[in-house]
PAZAPA-4460 file (N, C-alpha, C; in steps of 0.05 Angstrom, whole numbers, plus 32768, in hexadecimal, padded with zeros to 4 digits):
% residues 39
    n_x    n_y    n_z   ca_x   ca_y   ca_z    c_x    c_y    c_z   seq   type   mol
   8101   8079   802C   80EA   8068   8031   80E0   805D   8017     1      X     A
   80D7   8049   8012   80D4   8036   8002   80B1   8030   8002     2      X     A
   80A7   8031   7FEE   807E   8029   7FF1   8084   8014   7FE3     3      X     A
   806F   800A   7FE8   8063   7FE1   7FDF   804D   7FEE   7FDD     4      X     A
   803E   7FD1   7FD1   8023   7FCC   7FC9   801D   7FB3   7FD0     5      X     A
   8011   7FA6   7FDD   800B   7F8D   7FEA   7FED   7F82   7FE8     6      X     A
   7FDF   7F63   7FEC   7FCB   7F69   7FEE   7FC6   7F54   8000     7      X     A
   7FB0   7F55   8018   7FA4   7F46   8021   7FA0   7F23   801B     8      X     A
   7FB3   7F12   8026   7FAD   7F02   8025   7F9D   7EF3   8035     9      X     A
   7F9A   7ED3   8031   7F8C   7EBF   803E   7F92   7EC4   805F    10      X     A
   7F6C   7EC5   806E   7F6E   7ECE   8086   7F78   7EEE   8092    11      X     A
   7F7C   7EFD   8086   7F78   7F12   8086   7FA0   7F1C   808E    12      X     A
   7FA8   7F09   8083   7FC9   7F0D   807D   7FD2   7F21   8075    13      X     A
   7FE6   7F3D   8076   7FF0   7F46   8061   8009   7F36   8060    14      X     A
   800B   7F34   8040   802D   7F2C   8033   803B   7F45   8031    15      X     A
   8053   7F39   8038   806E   7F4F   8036   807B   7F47   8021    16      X     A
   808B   7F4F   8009   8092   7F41   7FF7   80B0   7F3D   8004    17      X     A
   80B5   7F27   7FF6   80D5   7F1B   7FFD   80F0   7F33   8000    18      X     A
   80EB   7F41   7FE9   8106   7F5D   7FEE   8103   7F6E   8008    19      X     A
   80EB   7F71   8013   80E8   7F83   8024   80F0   7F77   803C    20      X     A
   80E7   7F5E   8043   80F1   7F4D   805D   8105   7F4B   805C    21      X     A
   8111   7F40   8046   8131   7F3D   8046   8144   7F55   8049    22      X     A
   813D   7F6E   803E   8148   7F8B   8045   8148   7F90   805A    23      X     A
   812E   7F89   806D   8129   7F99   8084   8133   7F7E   809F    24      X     A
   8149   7F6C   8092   814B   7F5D   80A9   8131   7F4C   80B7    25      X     A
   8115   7F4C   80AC   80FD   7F41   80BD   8109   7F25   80C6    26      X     A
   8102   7F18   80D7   80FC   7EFD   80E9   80E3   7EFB   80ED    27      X     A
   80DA   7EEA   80E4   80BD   7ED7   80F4   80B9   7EDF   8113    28      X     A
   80A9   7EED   811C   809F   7EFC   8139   80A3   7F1B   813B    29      X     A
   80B6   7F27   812E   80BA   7F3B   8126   80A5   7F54   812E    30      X     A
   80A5   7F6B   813D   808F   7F72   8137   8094   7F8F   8120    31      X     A
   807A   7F8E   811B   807E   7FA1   80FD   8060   7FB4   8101    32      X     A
   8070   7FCF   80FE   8055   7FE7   8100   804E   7FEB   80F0    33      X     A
   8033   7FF4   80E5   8025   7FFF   80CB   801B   8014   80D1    34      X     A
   8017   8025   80B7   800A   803B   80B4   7FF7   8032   80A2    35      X     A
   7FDF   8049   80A7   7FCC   803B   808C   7FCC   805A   8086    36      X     A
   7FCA   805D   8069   7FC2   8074   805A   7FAF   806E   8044    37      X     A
   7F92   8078   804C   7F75   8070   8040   7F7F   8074   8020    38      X     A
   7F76   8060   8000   7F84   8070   7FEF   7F64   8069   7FD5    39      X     A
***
């Protein structure tokens, strides 16, 4: 498993950085689960 650091963008966006979409196969509609861990 692999951690990022990301931040909130415009409209309340998160960014995924480019290596991680591209690793993980993402497509545009995609759905994607989160965890939050308070830090």
């Amino acid at each position: 498993m692999q951690t990022m650091r990301t931040k909130l963008g415009e409209g309340g966006r998160i960014v995924i950085p480019a290596s991680f979409h591209q690793n993980l196969h993402l497509l545009p509609g995609d759905d994607i689960v989160l965890h939050m861990k308070k830090i």
